[in-house]
C-alpha positions in Angstrom: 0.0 0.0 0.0 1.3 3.6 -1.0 1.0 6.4 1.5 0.0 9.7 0.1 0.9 13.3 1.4 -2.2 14.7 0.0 -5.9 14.9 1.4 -8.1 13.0 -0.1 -11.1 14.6 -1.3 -13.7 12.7 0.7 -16.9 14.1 1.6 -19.9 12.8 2.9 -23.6 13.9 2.6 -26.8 12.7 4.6 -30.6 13.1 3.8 -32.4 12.6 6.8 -35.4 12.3 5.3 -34.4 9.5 3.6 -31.9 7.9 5.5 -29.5 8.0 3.0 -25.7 9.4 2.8 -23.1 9.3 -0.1 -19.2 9.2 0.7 -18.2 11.8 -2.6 -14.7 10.0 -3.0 -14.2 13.0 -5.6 -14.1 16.6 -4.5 -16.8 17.2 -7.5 -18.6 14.7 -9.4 -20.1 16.1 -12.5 -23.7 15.3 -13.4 -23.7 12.0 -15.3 -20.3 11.0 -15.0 -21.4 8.2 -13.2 -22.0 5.8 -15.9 -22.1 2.3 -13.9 -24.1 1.8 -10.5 -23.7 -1.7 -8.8 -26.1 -2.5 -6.5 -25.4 -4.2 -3.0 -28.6 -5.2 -1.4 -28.2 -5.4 2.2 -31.1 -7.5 3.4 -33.9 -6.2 5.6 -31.5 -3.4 6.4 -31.1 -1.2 3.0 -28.6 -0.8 0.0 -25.1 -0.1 -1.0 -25.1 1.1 -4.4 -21.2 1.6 -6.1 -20.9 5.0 -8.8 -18.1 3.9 -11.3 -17.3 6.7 -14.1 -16.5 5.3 -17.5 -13.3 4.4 -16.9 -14.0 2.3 -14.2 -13.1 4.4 -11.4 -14.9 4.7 -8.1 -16.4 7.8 -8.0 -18.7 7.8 -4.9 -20.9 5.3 -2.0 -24.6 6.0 -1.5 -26.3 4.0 1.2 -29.4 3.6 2.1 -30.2 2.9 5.4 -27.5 4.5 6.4 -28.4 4.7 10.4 -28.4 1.0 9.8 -25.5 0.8 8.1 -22.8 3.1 8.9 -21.1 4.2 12.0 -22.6 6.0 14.5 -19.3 8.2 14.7 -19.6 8.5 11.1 -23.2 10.2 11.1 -22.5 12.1 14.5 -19.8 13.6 12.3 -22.1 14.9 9.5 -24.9 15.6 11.9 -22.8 18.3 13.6 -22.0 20.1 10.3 -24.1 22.6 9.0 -26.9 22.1 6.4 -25.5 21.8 3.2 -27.3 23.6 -0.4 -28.6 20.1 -0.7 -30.7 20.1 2.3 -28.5 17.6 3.4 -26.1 18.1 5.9 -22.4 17.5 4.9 -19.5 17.0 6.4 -15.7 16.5 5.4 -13.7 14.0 7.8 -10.4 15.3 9.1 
């Protein structure tokens, strides 16, 4: 594994409203560069779904369910940011 000097530009959003969050593993992701979505069911609980840009990078996480899912640090941490344009509130771990 190669250690990196630089940030990365991780980001996470959360809808409350619909109990979902994405982890933006890009600092921008423009509208439809996401041109693969693989979907991880994640029974009785909610859904991973995997955005892949067309050259079959990782671009970003949604989940749904995410209280279910995720860490509780991890949506403490976006709960204490402000609201984001969104709606959503959003959050950028150190």
């Amino acid at each position: 594994m190669q250690a990196h000097d630089a940030p990365v530009p991780l980001r996470i959003t959360f809808d409350p409203d619909s109990d979902a969050a994405y982890v933006h593993l890009q600092s921008t992701i423009a509208a439809g560069a996401a041109v693969k979505t693989v979907s991880i069911d994640v029974e009785k609980v909610g859904m991973v779904n995997l955005d892949f840009d067309e050259e079959g990078r990782l671009l970003g996480v949604e989940v749904v369910g995410a209280r279910a899912l995720l860490p509780r640090e991890v949506l403490a941490l976006v709960d204490a940011r402000a609201q984001g344009p969104d709606g959503g509130t959003a959050a950028t771990p150190p």
